[in-house]
PDB file as gemmi writes it, atoms N, CA and C in Angstrom:
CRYST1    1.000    1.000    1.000  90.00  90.00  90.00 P 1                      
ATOM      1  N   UNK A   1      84.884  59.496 169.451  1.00  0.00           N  
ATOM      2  CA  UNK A   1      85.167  60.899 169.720  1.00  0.00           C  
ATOM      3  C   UNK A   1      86.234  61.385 168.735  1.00  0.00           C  
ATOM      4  N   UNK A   2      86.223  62.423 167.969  1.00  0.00           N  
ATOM      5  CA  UNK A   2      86.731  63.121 166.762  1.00  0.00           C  
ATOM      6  C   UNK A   2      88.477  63.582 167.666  1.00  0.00           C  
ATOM      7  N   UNK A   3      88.415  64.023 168.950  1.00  0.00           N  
ATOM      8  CA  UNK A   3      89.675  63.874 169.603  1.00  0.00           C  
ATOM      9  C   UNK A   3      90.555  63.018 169.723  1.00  0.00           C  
ATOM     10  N   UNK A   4      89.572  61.893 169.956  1.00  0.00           N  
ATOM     11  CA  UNK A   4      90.879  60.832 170.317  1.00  0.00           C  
ATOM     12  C   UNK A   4      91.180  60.461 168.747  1.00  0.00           C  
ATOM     13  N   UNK A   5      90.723  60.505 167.653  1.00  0.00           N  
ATOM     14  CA  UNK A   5      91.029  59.938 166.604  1.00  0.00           C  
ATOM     15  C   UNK A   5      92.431  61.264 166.069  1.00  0.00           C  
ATOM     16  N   UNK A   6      92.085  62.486 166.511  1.00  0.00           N  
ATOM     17  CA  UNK A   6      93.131  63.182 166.136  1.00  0.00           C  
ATOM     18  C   UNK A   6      94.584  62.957 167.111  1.00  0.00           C  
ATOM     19  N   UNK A   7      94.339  62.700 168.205  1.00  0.00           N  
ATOM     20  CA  UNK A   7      95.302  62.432 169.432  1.00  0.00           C  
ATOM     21  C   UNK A   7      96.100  61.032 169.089  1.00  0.00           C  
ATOM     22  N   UNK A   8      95.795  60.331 168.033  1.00  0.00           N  
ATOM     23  CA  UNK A   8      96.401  58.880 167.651  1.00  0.00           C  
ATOM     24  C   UNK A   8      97.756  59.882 166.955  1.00  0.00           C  
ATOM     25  N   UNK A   9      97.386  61.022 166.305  1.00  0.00           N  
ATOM     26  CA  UNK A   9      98.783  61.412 165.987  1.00  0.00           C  
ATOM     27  C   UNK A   9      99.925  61.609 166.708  1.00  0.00           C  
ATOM     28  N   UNK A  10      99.353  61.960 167.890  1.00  0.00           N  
ATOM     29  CA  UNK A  10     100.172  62.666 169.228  1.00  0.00           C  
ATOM     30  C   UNK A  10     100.898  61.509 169.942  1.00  0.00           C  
ATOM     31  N   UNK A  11     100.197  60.012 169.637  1.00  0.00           N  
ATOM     32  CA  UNK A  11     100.157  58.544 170.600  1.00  0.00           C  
ATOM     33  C   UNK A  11     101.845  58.281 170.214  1.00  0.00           C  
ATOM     34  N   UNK A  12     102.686  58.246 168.976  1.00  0.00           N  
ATOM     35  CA  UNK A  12     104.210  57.895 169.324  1.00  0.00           C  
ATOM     36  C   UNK A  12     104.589  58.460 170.257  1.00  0.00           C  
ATOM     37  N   UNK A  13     104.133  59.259 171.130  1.00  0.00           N  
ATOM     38  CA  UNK A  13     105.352  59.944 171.980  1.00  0.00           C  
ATOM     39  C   UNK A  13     104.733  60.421 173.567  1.00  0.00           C  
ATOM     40  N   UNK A  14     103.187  60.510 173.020  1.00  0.00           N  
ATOM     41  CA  UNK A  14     102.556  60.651 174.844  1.00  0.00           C  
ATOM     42  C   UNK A  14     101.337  59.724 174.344  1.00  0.00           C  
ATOM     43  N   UNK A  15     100.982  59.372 176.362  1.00  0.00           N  
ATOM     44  CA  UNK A  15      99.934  58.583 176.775  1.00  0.00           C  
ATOM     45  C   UNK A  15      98.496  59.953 177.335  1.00  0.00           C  
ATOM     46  N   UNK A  16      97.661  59.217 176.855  1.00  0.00           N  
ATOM     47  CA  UNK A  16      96.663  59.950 177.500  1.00  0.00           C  
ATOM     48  C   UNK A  16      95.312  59.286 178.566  1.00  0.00           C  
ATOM     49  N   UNK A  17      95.280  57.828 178.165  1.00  0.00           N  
ATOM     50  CA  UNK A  17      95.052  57.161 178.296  1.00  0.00           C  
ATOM     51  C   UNK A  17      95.353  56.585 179.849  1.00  0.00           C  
ATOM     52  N   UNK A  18      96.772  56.460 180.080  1.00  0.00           N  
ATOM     53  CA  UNK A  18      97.105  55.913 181.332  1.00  0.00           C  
ATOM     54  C   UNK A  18      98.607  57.298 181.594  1.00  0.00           C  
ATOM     55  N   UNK A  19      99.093  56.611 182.613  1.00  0.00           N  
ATOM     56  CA  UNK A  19     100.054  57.813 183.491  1.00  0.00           C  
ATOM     57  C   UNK A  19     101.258  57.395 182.771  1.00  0.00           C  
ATOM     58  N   UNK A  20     101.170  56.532 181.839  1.00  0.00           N  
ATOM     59  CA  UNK A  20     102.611  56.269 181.372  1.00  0.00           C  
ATOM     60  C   UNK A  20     103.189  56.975 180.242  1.00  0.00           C  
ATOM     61  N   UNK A  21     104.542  57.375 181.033  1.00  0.00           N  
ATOM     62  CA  UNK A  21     105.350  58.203 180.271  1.00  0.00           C  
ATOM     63  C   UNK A  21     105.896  57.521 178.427  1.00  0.00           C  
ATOM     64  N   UNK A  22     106.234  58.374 177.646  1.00  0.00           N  
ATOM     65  CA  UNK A  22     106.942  57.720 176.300  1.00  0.00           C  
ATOM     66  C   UNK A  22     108.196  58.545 175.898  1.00  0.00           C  
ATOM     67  N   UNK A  23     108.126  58.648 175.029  1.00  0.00           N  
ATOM     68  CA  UNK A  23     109.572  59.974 174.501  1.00  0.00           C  
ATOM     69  C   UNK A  23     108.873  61.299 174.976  1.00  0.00           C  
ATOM     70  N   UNK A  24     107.887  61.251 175.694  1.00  0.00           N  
ATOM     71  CA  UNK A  24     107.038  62.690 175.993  1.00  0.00           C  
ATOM     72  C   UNK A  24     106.226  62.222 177.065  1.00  0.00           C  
ATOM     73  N   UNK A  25     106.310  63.310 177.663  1.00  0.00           N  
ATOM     74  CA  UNK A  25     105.623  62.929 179.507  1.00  0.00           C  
ATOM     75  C   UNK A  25     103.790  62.485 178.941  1.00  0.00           C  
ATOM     76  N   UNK A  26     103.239  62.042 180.107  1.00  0.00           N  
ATOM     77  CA  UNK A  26     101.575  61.579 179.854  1.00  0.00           C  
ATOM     78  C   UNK A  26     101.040  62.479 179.748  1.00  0.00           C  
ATOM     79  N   UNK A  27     100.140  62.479 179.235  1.00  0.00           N  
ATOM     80  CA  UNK A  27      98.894  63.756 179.074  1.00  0.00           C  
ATOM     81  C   UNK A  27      97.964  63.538 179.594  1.00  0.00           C  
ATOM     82  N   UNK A  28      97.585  62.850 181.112  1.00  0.00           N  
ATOM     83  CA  UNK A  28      96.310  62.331 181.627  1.00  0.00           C  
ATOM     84  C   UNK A  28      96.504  62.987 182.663  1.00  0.00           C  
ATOM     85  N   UNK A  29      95.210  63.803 182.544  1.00  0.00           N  
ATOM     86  CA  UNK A  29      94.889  64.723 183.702  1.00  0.00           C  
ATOM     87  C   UNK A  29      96.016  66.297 183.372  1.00  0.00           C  
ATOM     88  N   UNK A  30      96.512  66.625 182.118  1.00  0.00           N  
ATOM     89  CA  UNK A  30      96.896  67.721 181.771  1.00  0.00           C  
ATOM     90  C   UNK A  30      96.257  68.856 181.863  1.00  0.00           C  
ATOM     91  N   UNK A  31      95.172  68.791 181.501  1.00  0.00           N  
ATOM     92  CA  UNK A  31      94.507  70.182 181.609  1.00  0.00           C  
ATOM     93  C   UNK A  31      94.393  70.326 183.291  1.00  0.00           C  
ATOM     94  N   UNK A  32      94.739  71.913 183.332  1.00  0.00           N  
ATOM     95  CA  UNK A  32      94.879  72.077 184.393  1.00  0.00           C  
ATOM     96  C   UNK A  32      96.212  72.012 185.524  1.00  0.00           C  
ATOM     97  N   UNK A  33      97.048  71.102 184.710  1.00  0.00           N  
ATOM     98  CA  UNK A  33      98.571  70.929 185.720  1.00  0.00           C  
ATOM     99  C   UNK A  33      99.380  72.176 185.102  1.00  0.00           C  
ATOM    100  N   UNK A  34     100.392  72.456 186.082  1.00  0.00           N  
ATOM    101  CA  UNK A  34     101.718  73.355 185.309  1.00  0.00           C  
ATOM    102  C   UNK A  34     102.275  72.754 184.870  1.00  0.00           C  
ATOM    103  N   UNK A  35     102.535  73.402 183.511  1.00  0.00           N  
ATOM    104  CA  UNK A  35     104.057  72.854 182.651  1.00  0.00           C  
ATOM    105  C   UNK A  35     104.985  72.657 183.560  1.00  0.00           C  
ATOM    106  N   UNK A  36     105.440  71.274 182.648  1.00  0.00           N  
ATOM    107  CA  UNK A  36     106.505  70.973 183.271  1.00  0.00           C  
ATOM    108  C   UNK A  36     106.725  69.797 184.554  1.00  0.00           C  
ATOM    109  N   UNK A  37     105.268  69.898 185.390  1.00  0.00           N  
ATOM    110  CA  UNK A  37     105.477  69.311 186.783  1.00  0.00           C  
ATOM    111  C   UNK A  37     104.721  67.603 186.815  1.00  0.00           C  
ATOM    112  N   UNK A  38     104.660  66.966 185.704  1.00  0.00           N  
ATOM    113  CA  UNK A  38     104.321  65.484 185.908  1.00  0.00           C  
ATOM    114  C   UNK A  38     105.283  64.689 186.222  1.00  0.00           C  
ATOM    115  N   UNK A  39     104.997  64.482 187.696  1.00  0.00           N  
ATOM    116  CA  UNK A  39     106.459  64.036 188.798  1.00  0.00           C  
ATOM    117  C   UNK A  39     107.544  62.388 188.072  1.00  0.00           C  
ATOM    118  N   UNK A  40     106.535  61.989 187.073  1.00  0.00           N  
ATOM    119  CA  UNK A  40     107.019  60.520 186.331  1.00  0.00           C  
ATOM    120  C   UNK A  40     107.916  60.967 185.190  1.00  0.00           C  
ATOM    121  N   UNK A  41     107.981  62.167 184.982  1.00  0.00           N  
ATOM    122  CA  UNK A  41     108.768  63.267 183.822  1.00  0.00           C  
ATOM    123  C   UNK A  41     109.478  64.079 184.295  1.00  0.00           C  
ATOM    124  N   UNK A  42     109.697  64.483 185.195  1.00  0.00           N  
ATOM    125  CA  UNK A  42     110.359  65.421 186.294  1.00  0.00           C  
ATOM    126  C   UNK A  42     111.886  65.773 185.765  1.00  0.00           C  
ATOM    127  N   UNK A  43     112.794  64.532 185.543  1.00  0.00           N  
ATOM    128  CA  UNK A  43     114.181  64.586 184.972  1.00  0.00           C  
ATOM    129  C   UNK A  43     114.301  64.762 183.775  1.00  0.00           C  
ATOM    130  N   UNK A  44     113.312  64.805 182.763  1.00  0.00           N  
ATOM    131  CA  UNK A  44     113.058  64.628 181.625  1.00  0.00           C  
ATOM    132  C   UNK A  44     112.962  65.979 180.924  1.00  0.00           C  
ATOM    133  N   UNK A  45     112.105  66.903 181.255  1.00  0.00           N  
ATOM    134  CA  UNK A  45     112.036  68.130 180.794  1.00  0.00           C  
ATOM    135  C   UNK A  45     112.864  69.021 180.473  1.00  0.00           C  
ATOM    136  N   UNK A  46     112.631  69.814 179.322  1.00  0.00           N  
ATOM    137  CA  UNK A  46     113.445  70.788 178.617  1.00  0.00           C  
ATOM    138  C   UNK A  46     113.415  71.621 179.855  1.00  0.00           C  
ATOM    139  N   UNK A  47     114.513  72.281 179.555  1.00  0.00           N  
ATOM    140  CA  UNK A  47     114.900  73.630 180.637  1.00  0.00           C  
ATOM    141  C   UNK A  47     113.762  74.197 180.250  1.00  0.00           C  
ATOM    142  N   UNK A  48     113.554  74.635 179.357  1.00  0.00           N  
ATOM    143  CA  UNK A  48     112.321  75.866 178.607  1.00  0.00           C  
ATOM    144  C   UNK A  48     111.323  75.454 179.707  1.00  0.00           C  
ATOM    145  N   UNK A  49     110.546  73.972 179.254  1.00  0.00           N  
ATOM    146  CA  UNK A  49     108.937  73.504 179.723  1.00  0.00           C  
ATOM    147  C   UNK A  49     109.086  73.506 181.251  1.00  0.00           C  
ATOM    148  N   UNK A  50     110.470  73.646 182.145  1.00  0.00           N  
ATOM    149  CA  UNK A  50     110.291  73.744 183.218  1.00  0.00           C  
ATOM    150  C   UNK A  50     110.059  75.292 183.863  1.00  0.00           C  
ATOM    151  N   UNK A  51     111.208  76.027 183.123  1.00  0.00           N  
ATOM    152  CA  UNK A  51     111.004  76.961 183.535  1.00  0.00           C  
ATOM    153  C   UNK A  51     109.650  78.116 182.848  1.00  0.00           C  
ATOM    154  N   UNK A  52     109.189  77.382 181.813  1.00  0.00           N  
ATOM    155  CA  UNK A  52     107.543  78.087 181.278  1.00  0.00           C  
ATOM    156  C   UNK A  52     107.000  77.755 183.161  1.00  0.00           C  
ATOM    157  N   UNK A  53     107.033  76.278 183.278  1.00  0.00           N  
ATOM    158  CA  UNK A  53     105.998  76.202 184.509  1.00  0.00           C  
ATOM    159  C   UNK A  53     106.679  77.480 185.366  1.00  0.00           C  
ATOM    160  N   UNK A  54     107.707  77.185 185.710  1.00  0.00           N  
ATOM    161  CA  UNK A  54     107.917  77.984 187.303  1.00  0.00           C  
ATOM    162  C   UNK A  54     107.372  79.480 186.624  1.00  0.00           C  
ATOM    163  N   UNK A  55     107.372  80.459 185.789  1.00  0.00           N  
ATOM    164  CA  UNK A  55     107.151  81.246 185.207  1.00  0.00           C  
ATOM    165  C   UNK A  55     105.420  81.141 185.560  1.00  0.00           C  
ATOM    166  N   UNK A  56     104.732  79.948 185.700  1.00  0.00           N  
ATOM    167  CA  UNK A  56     103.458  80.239 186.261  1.00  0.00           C  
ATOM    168  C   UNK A  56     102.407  79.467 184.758  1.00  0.00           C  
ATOM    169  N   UNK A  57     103.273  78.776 183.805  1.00  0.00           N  
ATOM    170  CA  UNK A  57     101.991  78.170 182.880  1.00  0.00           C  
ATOM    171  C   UNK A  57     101.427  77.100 183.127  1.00  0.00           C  
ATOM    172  N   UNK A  58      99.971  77.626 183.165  1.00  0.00           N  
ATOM    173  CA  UNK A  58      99.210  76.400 183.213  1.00  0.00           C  
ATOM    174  C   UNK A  58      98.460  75.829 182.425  1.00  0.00           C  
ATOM    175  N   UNK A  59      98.262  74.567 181.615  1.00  0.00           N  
ATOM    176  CA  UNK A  59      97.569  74.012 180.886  1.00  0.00           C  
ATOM    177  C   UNK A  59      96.169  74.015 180.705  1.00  0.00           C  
ATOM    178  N   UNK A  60      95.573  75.207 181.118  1.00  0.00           N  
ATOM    179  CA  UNK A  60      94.293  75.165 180.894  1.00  0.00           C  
ATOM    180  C   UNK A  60      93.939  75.676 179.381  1.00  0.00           C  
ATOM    181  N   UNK A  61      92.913  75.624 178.858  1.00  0.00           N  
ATOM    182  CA  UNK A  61      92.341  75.078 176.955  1.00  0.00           C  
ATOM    183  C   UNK A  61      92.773  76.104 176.457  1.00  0.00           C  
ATOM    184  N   UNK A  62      92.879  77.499 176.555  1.00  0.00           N  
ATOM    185  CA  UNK A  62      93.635  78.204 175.886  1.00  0.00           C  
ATOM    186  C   UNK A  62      95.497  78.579 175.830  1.00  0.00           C  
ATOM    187  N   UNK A  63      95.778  77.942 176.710  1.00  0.00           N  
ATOM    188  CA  UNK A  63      97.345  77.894 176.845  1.00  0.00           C  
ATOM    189  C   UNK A  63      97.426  76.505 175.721  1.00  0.00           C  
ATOM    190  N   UNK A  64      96.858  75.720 176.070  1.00  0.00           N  
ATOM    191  CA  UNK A  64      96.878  73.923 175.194  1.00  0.00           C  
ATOM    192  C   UNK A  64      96.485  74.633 174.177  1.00  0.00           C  
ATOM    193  N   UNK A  65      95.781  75.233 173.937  1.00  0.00           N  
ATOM    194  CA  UNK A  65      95.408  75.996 172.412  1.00  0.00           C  
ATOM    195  C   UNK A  65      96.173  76.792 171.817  1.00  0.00           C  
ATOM    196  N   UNK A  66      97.113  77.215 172.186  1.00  0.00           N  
ATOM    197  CA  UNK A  66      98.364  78.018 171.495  1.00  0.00           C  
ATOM    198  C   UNK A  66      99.703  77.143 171.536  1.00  0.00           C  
ATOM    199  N   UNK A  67      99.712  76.445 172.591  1.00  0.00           N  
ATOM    200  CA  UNK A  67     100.522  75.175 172.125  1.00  0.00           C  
ATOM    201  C   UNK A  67     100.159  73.896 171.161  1.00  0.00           C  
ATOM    202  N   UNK A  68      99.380  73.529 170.992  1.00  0.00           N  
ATOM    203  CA  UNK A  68      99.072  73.129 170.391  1.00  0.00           C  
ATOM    204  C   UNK A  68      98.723  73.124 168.760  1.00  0.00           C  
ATOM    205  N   UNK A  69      98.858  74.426 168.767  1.00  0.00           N  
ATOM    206  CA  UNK A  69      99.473  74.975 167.246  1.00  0.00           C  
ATOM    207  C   UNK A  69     100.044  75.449 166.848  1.00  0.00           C  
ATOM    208  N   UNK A  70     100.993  75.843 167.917  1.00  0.00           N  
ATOM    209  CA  UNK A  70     103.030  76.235 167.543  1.00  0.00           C  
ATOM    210  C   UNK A  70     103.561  75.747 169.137  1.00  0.00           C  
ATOM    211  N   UNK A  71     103.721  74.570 169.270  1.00  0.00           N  
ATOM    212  CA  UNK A  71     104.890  74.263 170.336  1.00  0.00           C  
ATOM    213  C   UNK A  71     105.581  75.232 170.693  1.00  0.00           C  
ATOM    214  N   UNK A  72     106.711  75.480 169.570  1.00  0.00           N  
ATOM    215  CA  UNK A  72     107.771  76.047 169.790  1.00  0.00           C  
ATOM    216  C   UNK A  72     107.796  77.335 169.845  1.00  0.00           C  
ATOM    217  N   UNK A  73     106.473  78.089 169.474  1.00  0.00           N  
ATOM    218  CA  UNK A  73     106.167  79.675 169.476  1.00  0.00           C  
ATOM    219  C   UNK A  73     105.825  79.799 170.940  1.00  0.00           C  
ATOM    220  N   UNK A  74     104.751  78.967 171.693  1.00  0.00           N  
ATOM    221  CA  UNK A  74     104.597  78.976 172.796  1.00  0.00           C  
ATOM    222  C   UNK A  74     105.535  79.110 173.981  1.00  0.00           C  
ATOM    223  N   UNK A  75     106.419  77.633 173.735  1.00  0.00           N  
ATOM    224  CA  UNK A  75     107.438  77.410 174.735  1.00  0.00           C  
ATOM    225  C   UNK A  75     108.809  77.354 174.245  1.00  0.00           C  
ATOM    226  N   UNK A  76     109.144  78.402 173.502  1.00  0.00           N  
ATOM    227  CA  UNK A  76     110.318  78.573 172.723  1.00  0.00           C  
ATOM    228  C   UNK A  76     112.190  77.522 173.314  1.00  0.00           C  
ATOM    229  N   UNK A  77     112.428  76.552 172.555  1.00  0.00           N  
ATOM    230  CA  UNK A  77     113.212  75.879 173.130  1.00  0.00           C  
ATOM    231  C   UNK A  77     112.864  74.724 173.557  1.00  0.00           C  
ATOM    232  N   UNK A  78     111.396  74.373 174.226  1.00  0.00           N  
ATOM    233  CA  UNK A  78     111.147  72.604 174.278  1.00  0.00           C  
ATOM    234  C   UNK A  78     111.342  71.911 173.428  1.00  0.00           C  
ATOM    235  N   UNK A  79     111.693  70.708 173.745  1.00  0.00           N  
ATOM    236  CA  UNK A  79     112.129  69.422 173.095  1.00  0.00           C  
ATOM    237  C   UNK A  79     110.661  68.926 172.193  1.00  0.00           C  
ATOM    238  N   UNK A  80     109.697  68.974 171.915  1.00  0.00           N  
ATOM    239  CA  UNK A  80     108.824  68.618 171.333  1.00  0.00           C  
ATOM    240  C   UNK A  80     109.138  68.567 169.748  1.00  0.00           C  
ATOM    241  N   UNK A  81     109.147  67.723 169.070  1.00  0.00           N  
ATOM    242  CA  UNK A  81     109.543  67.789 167.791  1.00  0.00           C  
ATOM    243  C   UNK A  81     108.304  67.881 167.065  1.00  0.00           C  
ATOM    244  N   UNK A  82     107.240  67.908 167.396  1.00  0.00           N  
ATOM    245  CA  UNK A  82     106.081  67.902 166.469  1.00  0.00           C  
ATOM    246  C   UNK A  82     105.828  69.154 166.263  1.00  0.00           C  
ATOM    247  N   UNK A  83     105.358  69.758 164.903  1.00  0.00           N  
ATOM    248  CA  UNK A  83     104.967  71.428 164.476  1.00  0.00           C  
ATOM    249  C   UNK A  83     103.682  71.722 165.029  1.00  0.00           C  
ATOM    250  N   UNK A  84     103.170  71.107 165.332  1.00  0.00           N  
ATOM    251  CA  UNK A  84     101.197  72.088 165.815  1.00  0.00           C  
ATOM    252  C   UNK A  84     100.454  71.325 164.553  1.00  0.00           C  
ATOM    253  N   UNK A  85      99.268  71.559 165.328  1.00  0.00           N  
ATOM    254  CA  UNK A  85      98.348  71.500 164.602  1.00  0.00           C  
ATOM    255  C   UNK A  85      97.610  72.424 163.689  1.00  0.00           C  
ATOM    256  N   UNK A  86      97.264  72.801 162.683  1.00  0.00           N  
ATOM    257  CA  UNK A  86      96.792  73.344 161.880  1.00  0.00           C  
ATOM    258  C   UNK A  86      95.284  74.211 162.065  1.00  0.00           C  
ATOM    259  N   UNK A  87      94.451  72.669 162.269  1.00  0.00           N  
ATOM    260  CA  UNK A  87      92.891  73.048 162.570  1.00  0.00           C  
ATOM    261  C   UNK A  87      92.571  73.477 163.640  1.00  0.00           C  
ATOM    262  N   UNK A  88      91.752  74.460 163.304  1.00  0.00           N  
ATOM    263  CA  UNK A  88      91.237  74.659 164.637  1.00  0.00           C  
ATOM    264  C   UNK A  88      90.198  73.736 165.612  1.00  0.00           C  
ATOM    265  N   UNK A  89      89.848  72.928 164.929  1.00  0.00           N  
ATOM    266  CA  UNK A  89      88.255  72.310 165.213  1.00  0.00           C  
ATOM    267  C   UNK A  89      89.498  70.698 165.843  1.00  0.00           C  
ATOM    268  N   UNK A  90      90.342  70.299 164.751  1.00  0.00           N  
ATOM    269  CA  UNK A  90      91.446  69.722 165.301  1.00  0.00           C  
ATOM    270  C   UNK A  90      91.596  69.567 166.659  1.00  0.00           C  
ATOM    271  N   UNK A  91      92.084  70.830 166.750  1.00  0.00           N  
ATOM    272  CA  UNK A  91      92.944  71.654 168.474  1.00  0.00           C  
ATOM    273  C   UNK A  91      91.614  71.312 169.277  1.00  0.00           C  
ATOM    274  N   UNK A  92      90.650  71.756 169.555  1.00  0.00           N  
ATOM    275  CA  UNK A  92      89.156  72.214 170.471  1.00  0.00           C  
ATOM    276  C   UNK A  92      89.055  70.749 170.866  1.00  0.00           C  
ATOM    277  N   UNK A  93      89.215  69.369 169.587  1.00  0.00           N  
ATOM    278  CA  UNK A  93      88.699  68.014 169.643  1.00  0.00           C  
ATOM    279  C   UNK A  93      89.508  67.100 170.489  1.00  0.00           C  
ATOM    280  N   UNK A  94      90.870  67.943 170.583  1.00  0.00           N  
ATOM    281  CA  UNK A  94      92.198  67.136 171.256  1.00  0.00           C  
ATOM    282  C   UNK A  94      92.019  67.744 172.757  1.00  0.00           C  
ATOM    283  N   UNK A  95      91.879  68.913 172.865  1.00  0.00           N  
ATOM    284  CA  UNK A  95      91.537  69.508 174.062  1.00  0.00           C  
ATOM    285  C   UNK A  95      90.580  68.873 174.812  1.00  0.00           C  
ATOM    286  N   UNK A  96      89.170  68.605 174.364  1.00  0.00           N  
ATOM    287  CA  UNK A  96      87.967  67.915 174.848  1.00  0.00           C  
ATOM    288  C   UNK A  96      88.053  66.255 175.092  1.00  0.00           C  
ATOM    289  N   UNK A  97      88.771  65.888 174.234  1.00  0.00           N  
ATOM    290  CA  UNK A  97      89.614  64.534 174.805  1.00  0.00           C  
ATOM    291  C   UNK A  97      90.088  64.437 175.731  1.00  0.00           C  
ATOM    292  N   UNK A  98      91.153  65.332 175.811  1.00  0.00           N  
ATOM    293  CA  UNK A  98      92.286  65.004 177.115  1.00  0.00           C  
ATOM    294  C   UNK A  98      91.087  65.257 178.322  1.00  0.00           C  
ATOM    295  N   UNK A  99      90.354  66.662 178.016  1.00  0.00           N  
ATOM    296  CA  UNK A  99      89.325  67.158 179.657  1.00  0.00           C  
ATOM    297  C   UNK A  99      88.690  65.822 179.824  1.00  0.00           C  
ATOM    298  N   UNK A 100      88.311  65.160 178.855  1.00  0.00           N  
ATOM    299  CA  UNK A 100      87.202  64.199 179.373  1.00  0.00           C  
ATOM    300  C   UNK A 100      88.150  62.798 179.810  1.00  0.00           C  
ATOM    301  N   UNK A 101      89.227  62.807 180.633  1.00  0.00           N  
ATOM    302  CA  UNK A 101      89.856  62.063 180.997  1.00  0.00           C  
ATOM    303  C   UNK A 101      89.830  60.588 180.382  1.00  0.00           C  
ATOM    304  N   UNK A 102      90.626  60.531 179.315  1.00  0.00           N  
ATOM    305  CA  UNK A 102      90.134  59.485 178.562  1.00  0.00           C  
ATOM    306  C   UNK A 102      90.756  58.118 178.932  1.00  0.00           C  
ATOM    307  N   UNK A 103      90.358  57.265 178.684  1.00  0.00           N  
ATOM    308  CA  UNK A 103      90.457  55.630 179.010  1.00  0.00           C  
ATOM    309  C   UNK A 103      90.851  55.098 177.595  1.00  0.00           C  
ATOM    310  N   UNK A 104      91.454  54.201 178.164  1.00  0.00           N  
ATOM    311  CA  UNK A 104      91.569  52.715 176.867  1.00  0.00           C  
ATOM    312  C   UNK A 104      90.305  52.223 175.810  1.00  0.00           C  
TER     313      UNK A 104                                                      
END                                                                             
C-alpha cells in the first residue's frame, strides 16, 4: 500500500500500527477521534492540540488533510516538528492507510 510506504516517514515519532505511543501520540484508529483525546497521550499534548479538540476538531480526512500539509497552519502552536506534506496523492495515501486500520 503506497500509504504505508509514505507513513514510514511519519514512523520516528508515531505508531499506527499498534496503540503505542512515541515522541507523538499513536495514530491507530485516528480518523475519526478528537484532537487531542488519545487517553495513552493525555499528559503529553500541546496546549494548542488540546484545546483545537475541546474547540470541537475532529480527525476526519479533510481536517487530516489540512493537517497534514501544514501542521502548524492548522493547529497553530502544536509541538509537531514535522512541515506537511507536499503531495497531494501523498496526503489521500496516508489518510487511506491510517482508515484501513493498519497492522504490522
Amino acid at each position: 500500500m503506497l500509504g504505508k510506504h509514505v507513513f514510514n516517514r511519519c514512523m520516528t515519532c508515531h505508531e499506527a500500527a499498534t496503540d503505542r505511543d512515541k515522541v507523538g501520540p499513536h495514530l491507530m484508529g485516528v480518523v475519526g477521534r478528537t484532537a487531542g483525546t488519545a487517553e495513552s497521550f493525555l499528559g503529553y499534548y500541546s496546549e494548542a492540540m488540546k484545546s483545537a479538540g475541546a474547540a470541537g476538531l475532529v480527525w476526519d480526512e479533510a481536517n487530516l488533510a489540512e493537517y497534514l500539509k501544514s501542521p502548524k497552519l492548522k493547529v497553530p502552536g502544536n509541538r509537531m516538528a514535522f512541515s506537511g506534506l507536499s503531495n497531494d496523492d501523498d496526503i489521500a495515501n496516508v489518510i487511506a492507510y491510517l482508515k484501513a486500520d493498519p497492522k504490522p
